[in-house]
C-alpha positions in Angstrom: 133.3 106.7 59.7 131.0 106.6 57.3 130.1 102.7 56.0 129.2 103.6 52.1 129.5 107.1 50.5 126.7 109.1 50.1 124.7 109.2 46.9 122.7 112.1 46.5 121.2 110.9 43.7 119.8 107.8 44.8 118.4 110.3 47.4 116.7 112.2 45.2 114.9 109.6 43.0 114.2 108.1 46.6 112.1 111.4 47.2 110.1 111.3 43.9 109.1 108.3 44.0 107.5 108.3 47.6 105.9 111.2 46.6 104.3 109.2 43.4 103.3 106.7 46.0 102.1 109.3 48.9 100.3 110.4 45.7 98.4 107.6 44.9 97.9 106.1 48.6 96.0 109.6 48.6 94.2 108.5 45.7 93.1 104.9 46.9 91.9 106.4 50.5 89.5 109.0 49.4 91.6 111.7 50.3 91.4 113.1 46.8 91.2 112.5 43.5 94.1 111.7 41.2 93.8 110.9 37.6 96.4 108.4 36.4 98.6 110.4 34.1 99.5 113.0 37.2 102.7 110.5 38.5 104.2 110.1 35.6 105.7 113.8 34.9 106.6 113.3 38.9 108.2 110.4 38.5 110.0 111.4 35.1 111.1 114.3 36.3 112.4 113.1 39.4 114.4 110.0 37.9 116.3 113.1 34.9 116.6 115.1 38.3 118.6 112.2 40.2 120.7 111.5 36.9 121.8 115.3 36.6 122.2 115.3 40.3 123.8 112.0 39.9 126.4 113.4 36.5 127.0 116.2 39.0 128.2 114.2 41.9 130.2 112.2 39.9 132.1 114.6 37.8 133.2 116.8 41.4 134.1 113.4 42.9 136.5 112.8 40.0 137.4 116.6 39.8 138.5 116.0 43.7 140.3 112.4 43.5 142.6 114.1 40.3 143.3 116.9 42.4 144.4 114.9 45.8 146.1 112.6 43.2 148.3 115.2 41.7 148.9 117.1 45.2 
């Protein structure tokens, strides 16, 4: 059983934003060179990517929880 449902969108924003920090860990060791404007399209485009995926989840949740309700 599972203790909390799973949010795939809290997943996804999860993933962006360790790979903005991966990204500038990178930076501060040497490993390359990242200017400072690079994370933010990562990390904007991650959080509208978590929201849709987010909207998604919760509209087929609903969609499923009317249907067993009716059923």
């Amino acid at each position: 059983m599972l203790r909390h449902e799973f949010q795939p969108g809290r997943l996804v924003a999860g993933t962006f934003l360790t790979l903005a920090a991966v990204i500038y860990a990178g930076d501060a060791g040497g490993a390359w060179e990242t200017p400072w404007f690079v994370v933010i399209p990562v990390v904007m485009g991650g959080l509208c990517l978590a929201g849709a995926v987010g909207f998604l989840t919760g509209r087929i949740r609903g969609r499923r929880e009317r249907a067993r309700s009716t059923a």
